[in-house]
C-alpha positions in Angstrom: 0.0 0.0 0.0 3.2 2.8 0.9 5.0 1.0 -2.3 1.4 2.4 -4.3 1.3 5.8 -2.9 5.0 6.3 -3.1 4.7 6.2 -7.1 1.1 7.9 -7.3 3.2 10.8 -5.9 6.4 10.4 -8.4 4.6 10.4 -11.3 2.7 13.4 -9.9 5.7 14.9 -9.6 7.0 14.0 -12.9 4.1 14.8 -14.9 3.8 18.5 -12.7 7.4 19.0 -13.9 6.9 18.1 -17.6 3.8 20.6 -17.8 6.3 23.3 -15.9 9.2 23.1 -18.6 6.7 23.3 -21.8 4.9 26.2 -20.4 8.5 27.9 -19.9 9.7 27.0 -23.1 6.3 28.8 -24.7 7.2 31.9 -23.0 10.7 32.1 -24.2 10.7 30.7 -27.4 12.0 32.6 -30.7 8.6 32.7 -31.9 6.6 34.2 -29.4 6.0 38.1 -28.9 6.2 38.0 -25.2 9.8 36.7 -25.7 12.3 36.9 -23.0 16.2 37.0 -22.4 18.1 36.8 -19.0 21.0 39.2 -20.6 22.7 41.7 -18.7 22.8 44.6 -22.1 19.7 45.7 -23.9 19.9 47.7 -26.9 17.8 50.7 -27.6 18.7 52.5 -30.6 21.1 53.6 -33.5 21.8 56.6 -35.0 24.3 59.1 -36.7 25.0 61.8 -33.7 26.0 62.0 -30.0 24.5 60.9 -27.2 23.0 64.5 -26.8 21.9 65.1 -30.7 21.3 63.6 -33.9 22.5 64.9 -37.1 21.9 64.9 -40.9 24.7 62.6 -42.7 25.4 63.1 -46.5 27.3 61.4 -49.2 30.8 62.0 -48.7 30.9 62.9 -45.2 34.0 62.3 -43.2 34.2 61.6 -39.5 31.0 61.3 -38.5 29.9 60.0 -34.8 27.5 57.4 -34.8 26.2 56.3 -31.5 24.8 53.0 -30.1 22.3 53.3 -26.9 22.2 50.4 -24.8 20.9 50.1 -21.2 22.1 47.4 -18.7 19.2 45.8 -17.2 21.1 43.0 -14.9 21.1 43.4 -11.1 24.8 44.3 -11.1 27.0 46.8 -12.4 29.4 46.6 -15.8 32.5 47.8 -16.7 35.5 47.4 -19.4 32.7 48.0 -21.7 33.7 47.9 -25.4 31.7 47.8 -29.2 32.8 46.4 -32.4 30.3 47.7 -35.2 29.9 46.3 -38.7 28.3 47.9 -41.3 27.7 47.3 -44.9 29.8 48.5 -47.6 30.2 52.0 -48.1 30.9 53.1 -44.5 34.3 52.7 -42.9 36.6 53.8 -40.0 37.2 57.1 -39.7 41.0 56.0 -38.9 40.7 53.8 -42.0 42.2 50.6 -39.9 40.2 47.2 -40.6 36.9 47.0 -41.3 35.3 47.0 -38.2 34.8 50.2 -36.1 35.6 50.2 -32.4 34.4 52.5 -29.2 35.3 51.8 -25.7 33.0 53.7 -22.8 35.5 54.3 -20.3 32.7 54.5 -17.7 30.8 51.6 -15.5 27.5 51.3 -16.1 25.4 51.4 -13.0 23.0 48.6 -12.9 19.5 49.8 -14.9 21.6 53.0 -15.9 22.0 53.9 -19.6 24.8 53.9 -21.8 26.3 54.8 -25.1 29.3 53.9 -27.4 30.3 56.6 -29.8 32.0 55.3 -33.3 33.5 57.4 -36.1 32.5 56.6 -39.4 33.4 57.3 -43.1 30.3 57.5 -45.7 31.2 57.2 -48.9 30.6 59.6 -51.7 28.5 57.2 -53.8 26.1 55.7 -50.8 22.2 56.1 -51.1 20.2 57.9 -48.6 18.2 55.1 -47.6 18.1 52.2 -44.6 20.9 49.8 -44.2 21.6 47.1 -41.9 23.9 46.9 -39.4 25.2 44.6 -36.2 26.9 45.8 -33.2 28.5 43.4 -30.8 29.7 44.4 -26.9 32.0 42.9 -24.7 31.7 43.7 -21.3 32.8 42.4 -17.5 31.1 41.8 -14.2 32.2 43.8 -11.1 32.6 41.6 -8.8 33.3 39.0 -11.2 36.2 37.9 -13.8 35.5 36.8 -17.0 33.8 38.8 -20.4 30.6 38.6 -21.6 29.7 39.3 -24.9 26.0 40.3 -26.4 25.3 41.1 -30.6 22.7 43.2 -31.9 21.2 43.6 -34.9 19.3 46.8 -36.2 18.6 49.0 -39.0 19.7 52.9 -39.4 19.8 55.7 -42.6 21.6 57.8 -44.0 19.0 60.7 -44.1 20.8 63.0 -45.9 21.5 67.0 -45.2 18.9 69.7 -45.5 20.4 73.1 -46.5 18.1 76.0 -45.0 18.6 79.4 -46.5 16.3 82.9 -46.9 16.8 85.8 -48.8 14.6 88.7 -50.6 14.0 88.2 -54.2 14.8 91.7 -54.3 16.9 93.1 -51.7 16.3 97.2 -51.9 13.2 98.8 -50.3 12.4 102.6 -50.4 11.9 104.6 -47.4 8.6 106.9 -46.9 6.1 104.0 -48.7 4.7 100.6 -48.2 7.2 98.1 -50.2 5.9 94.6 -51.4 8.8 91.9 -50.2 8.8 88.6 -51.4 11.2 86.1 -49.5 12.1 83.0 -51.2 13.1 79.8 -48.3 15.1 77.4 -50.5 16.7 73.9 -49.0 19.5 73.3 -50.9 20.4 69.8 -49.3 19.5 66.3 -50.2 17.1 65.8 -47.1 13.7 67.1 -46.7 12.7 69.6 -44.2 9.0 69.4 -42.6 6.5 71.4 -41.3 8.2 75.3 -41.9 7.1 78.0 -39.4 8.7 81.1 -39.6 8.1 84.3 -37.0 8.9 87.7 -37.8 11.4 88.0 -34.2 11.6 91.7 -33.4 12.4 90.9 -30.1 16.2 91.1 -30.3 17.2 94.3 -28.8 16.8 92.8 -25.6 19.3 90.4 -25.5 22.2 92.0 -25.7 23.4 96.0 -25.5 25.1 95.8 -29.4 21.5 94.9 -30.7 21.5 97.9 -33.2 23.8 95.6 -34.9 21.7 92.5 -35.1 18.3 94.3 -35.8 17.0 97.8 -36.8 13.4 97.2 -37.0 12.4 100.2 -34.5 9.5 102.2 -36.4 9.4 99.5 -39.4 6.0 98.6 -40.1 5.4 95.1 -41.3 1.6 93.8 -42.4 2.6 90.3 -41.3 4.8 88.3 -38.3 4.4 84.6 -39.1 3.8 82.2 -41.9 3.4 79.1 -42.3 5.6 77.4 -44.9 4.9 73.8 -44.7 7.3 70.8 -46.4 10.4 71.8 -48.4 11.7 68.9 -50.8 15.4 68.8 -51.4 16.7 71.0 -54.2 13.5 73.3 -54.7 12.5 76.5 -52.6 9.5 77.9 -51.4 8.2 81.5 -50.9 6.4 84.0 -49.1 5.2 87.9 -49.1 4.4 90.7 -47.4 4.0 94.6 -47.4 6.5 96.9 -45.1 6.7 100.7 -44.4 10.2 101.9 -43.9 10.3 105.3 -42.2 12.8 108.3 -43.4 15.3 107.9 -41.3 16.3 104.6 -42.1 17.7 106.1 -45.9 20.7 104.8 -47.5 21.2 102.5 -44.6 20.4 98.8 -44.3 17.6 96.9 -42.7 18.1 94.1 -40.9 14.9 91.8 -40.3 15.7 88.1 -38.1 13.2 85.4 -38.9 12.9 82.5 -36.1 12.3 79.2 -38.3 11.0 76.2 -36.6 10.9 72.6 -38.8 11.6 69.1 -38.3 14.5 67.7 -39.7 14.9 64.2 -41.7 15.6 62.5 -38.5 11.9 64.1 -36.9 13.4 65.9 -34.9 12.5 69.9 -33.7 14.8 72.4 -34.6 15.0 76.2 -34.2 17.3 78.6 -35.8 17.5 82.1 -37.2 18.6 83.7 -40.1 18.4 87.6 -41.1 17.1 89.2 -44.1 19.1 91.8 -45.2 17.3 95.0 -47.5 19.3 98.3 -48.2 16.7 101.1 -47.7 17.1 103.9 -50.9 15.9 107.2 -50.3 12.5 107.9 -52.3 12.4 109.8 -55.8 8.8 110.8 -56.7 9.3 112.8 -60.0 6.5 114.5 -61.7 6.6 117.1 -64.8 4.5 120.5 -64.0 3.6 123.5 -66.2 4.1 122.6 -69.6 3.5 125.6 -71.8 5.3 126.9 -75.5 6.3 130.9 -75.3 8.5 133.1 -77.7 12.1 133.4 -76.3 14.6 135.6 -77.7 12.6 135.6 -80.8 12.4 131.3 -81.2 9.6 129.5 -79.8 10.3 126.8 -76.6 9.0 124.3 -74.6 9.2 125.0 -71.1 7.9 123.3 -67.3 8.7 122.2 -64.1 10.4 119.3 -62.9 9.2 118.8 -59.0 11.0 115.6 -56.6 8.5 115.3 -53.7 10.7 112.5 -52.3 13.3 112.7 -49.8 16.9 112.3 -52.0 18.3 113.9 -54.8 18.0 112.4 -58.1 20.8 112.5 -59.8 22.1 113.5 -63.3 18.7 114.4 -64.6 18.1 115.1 -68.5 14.9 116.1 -70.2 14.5 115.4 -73.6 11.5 116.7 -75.7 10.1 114.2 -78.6 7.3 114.8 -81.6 4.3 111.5 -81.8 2.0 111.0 -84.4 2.2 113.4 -87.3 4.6 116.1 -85.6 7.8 117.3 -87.5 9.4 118.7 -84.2 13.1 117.4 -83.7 13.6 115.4 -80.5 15.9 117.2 -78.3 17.5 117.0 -74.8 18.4 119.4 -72.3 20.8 118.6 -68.9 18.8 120.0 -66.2 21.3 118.3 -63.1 20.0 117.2 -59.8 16.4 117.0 -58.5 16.4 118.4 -55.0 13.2 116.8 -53.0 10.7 119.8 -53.2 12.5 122.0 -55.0 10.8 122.5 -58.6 13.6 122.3 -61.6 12.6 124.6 -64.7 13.4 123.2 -68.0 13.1 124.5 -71.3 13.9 123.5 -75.0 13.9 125.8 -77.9 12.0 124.0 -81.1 13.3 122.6 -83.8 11.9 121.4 -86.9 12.4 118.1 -89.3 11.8 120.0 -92.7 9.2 122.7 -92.7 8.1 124.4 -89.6 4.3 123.8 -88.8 1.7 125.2 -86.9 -1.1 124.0 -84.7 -1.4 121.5 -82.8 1.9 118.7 -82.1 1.5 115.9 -80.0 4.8 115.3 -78.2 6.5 113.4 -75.2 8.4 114.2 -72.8 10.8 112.3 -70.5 13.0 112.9 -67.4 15.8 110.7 -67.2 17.3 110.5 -63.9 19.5 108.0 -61.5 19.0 107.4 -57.5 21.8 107.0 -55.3 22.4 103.1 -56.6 23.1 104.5 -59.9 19.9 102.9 -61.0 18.2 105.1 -63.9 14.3 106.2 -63.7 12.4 107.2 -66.2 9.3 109.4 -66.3 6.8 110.9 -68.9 4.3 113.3 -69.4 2.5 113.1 -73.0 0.8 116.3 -73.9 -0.4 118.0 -77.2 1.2 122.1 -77.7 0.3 124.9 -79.9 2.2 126.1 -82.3 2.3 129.6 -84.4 2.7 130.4 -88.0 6.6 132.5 -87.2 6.4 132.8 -91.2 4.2 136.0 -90.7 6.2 137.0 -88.4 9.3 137.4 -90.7 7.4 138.8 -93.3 5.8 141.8 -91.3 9.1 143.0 -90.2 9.9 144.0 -93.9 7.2 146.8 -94.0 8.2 147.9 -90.8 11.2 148.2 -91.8 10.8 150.2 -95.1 8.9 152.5 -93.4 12.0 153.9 -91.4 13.6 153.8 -94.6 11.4 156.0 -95.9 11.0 157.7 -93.0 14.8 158.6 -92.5 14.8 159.3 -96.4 12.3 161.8 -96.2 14.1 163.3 -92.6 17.6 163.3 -95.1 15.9 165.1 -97.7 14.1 167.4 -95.5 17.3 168.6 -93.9 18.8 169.2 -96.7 16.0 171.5 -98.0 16.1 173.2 -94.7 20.0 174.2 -94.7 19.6 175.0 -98.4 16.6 177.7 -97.2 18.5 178.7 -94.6 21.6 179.0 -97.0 19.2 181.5 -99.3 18.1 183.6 -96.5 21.9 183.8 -95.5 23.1 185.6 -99.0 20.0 187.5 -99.1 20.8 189.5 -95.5 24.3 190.1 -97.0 23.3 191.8 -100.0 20.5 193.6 -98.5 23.6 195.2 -95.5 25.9 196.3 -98.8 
C-alpha cells in the first residue's frame, strides 16, 4: 500500500514538472511576442550623432559619430565595456584601420543605468540615402566578477541626408517713406527634406544684448505680417512668401536688418529652431512728376518750357529732359541737362523747337521724358504726354519788312528834308548880306 502511494506521488511529480518546462519553453521561445532573455545589455537604438543630438549625414561625409544606446538591465554593475560595429559596404573607420569600427565607454554602467558607445564613421561619396543594416556586438565584464561577456545586436539605421536652410529677398532694396511689397524666397539646398516650416517675424532682439543695433534695426518699421506658415520643403527646390512693409525716413541709405525664427523638423523628426536675417538696403525715395508745360517766344524762337518737382526725400541725380514729336509732328527730339532733383524744390526746364523740314503750326502731339539715376546709380524714367500749340513764325518774318521800309522812308524823307532846310537857310543867309551892302 506505501509502495502504491509512493509512485502515485512520483509520477505526480514528474508529470507537474513536464507541464512546468513546456509552459516555460512557450514563454521564451523565438517565436513568441512575449519573448524573453536573462541578458545583462539591452539595446535601444542607433543613430548618426552623439548621445546628446542627432545629425543629418550626407554622401561623402568624413568623421562622422555614430552612436549605439544600450541600457544594462542585470542586477549588477558593468565595466570594461567595449563595441565592435559592422556595417555594410560603403561606410568605414574614420582611422581607415580594418573593417570593423571600435568604441570603448570608459565609464561603468550602474546597474539599470544607460549607456552609449560613440563610433566614427566614413560614408562614402556614392552611398544612397536610404536604410541599411547593421550589427553591433559588446563585450563587457562583471564587477565583482572575472571573466567577459559578450552580447550582438542587430538593427537597421539611414543615411538621411542633409537639409540646407537658406532665406533671402527676391529683391533686396526697399524705399523709405512707402509701403514696399517683399517677397522672401526659403530654399533647401540639401538632399534631405525639411518638414512642417514656421517662420516668425522675431523683433524681439534688442533685448538680448546692448550691441542689438547691430543684429536688428526694426524700431519704427512697419510690417503687415509676423508669421507664416511654410509647410514641407523637398530637397533642391524653394518655397516662398510675401508681405507689405513701411520703412520710415530715417532709415535712408542704410540697411535693414529683419531676423526670422524658423521652426521645422529635420529628416531624422526631430524639432529644430534657428534664425537667419534678411538683409534689405533702404534707398531714399524719388517721386518725380513734370509740372507747367507751356510753349512761349524766347529771344525771338519759340520753346517748350515746365517744371520738374522731386517730392521724395533724396536727390535724383544727373537728370536730363529730352523733348520728342508723336504721331504726325515734325518737331526734332531734343534733350536738355537739367542736373539734380532736390526733393521739393521745382527744376525749370526749357527747350527751344526745332523742326524736321518745314516748320508747322497748330497742334503737335509730343513726349516728354526725365531721365534721372537714385543713389544706386539705378536710372528712372518718367513721362508726361501732352499736345502744344504752335504759331505760323512765317508772318512773323514777313511783317518786319514793311516795318522796316517805313523807317527807310521815314529817314529818307528826314535826309531830304534837312537838306531842303539848310539850303533855305543858306538863301536867307546871301539875301541878308546883300541887302547890309
Amino acid at each position: 500500500m506505501m509502495i502504491s502511494k509512493l509512485l502515485a506521488f512520483i509520477a505526480i511529480f514528474f508529470i507537474s514538472h513536464i507541464v512546468f518546462i513546456n509552459a516555460y519553453a512557450q514563454t521564451t521561445g523565438s517565436g513568441s511576442p512575449f519573448e524573453r532573455t536573462f541578458a545583462d545589455v539591452k539595446f535601444l537604438d542607433a543613430y548618426f550623432g552623439t548621445k546628446d543630438e542627432k545629425i543629418e549625414v550626407d554622401q561623402g561625409d568624413k568623421n562622422v559619430p555614430f552612436t549605439v544606446v544600450l541600457a544594462n538591465i542585470g542586477s549588477q554593475d558593468i565595466s570594461g565595456i567595449r563595441g565592435e560595429l559592422s556595417f555594410p559596404s560603403g561606410f568605414a573607420p574614420a582611422d581607415g584601420k580594418g573593417s570593423l569600427i571600435l568604441a570603448d565607454n570608459d565609464s561603468n554602467a550602474l546597474a539599470g543605468e544607460v549607456f552609449t558607445l560613440t563610433f566614427f564613421v566614413n560614408v562614402d561619396e556614392n552611398i544612397e540615402i536610404r536604410q541599411y543594416p547593421g550589427t553591433v556586438k559588446v563585450e563587457y565584464s562583471r564587477i565583482r566578477e572575472s571573466g567577459q561577456r559578450d552580447a550582438f545586436f542587430d538593427f537597421k539605421f539611414k543615411v538621411t541626408g542633409e537639409s540646407v536652410l537658406n532665406l533671402k529677398a527676391v529683391d533686396p532694396v526697399l524705399t523709405s517713406i512707402k509701403n514696399n511689397p517683399v517677397v522672401i524666397e526659403v530654399s533647401n539646398l540639401g538632399t534631405a527634406p525639411i518638414s512642417n516650416v514656421d517662420i516668425v517675424l522675431d523683433n524681439t532682439l534688442t533685448t538680448i544684448s546692448s550691441t542689438a543695433q547691430s543684429i536688428t534695426n526694426l524700431e519704427n518699421v512697419v510690417f503687415d505680417q509676423s508669421h507664416w506658415d511654410i509647410g514641407n520643403i523637398e530637397p533642391k527646390s524653394t518655397k516662398h512668401f510675401a508681405f507689405n512693409v513701411y520703412v520710415p525716413d530715417k532709415l535712408k541709405d542704410e540697411s535693414l536688418h529683419a531676423p526670422l525664427k524658423i521652426t521645422y523638423f529635420n529628416a531624422h523628426g526631430d524639432r529644430k529652431t534657428v534664425t537667419r536675417t534678411v538683409d534689405f538696403y533702404i534707398n531714399g525715395l524719388i517721386d518725380a512728376s513734370i509740372y507747367n508745360v507751356d510753349v512761349i517766344d524766347l529771344s525771338g524762337k519759340q520753346t517748350v518750357i515746365g517744371e520738374v518737382l522731386n517730392e521724395g526725400n533724396v536727390n535724383g541725380l544727373f537728370a536730363f529732359v529730352t523733348l520728342e514729336p508723336l504721331g504726325n509732328s515734325n518737331i526734332k527730339k531734343s534733350t536738355q541737362y537739367i542736373d539734380e532733383l532736390e526733393p521739393d524744390s521745382p527744376v525749370p526746364f526749357n527747350i527751344p523747337i526745332e523742326f524736321e523740314g518745314e516748320p508747322k503750326a497748330g497742334a503737335h502731339d509730343v513726349r516728354l521724358t526725365v531721365r534721372y539715376k537714385d543713389s544706386l546709380r539705378n536710372e528712372n524714367t518718367i513721362t508726361y504726354d501732352t499736345t502744344i500749340s504752335l504759331k505760323d513764325t512765317s508772318l512773323d518774318k514777313k511783317s518786319v519788312l514793311p516795318d522796316v521800309t517805313q523807317f527807310i522812308i521815314l529817314a529818307v524823307a528826314a535826309g531830304g528834308g534837312a537838306a531842303a532846310f539848310a539850303i533855305k537857310k543858306r538863301k536867307k543867309s546871301k539875301k541878308a548880306v546883300n541887302q547890309t551892302s
